[in-house]
C-alpha positions as CSV (number, residue, x, y, z in Angstrom):
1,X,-116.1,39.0,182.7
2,X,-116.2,40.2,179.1
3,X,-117.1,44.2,178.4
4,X,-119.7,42.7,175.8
5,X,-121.4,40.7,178.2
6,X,-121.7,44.0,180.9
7,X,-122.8,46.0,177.5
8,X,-125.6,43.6,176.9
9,X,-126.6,43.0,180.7
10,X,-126.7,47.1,181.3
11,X,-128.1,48.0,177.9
12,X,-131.2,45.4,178.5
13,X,-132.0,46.5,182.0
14,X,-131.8,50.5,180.2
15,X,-134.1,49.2,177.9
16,X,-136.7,47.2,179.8
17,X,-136.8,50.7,182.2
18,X,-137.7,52.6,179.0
19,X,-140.1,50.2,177.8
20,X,-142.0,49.6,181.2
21,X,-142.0,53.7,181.3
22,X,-144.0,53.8,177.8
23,X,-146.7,51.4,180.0
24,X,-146.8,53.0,183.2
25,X,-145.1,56.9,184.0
26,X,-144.7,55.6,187.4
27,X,-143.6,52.0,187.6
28,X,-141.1,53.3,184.7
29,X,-140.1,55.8,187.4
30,X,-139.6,53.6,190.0
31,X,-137.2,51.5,188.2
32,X,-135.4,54.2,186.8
33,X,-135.4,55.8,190.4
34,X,-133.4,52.3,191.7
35,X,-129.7,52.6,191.5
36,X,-129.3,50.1,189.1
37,X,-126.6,52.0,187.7
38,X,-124.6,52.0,190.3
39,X,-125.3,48.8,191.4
40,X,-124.2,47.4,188.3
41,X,-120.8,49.4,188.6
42,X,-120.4,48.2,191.9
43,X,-120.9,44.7,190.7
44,X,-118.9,44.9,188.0
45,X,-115.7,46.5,190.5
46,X,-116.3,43.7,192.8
47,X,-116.1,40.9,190.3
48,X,-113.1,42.8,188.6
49,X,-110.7,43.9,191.3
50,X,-108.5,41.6,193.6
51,X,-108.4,40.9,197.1
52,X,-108.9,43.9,199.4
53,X,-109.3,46.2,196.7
54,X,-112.7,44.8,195.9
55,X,-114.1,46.3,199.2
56,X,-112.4,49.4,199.0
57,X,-113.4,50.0,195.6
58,X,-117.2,49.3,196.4
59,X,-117.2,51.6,199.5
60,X,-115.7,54.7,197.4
61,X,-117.8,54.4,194.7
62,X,-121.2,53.8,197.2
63,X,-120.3,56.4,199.3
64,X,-119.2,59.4,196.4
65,X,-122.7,58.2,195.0
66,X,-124.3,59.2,197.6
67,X,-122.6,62.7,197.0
68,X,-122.9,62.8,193.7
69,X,-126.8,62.1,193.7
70,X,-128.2,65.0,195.8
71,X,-127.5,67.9,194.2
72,X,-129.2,66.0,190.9
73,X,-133.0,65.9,192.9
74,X,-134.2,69.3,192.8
75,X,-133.8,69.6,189.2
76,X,-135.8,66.7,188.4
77,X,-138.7,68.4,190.2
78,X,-138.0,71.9,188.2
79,X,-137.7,69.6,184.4
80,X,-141.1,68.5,185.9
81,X,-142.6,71.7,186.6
82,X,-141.5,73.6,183.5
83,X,-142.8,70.8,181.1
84,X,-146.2,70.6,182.9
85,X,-145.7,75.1,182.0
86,X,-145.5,73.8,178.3
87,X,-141.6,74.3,178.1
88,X,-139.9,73.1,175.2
89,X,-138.8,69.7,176.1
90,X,-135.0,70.4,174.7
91,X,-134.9,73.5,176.8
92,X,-136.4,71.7,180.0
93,X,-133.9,69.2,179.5
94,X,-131.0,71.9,179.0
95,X,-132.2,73.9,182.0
96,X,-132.0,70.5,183.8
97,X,-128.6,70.2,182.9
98,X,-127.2,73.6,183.5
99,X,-128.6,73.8,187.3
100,X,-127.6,70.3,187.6
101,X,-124.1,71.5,186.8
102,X,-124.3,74.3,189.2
103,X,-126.1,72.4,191.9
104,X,-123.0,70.1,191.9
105,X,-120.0,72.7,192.2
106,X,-122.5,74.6,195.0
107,X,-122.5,71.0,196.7
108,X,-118.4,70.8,195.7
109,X,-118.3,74.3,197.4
110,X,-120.4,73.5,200.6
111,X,-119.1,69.7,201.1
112,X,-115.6,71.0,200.6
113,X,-115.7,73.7,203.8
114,X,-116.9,70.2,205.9
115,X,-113.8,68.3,204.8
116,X,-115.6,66.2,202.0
117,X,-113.2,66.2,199.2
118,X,-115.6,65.3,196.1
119,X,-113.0,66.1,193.1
């Protein structure tokens, strides 16, 4: 499949997720909330790779998803709270990102002392 073509198909479903959000804060949520991402990436690695690889592919990138994803949720709740507090947007957003970054080596940390190797 061409890279334009998965630019185009990904950048209008980005798009019509930000444009449904300026109608409705919680349909625009829900569609963001779907892992179209990452089913898109899974797509595009199934199409792309050969034979068994296609499978194995898939399955690693599902599954470190899964990983990857949790420690991301309570900050979304703590962006919320500070904005509704009347927090600069920019430093919501870079408060976001710095616990995000912290939630994820605490979840490196944690996963790691259960055998799941994330990095």
């Amino acid at each position: 499949m061409p890279i334009i073509l998965k630019y185009i198909i990904t950048a209008a479903i980005v798009v019509a997720a930000s444009e449904l959000g300026k109608r409705s804060d919680k349909l625009g949520a829900l569609l963001i909330a779907l892992p179209m991402v990452t089913i898109l990436a899974m797509i595009w690695l199934h199409v792309e790779a050969k034979g068994s690889e296609q499978l194995t592919r898939v399955a690693n990138h599902a599954y470190y998803t899964f990983w990857y994803v949790i420690p991301t949720l309570p900050m979304f709740l703590v962006m919320s709270k500070l904005l509704k507090q009347g927090v600069n947007f920019w430093i919501a957003l870079l408060v976001y990102i710095l616990g995000t970054v912290a939630l994820f080596y605490l979840s490196y940390f944690l996963l790691k002392k259960i055998g799941i190797q994330l990095f």
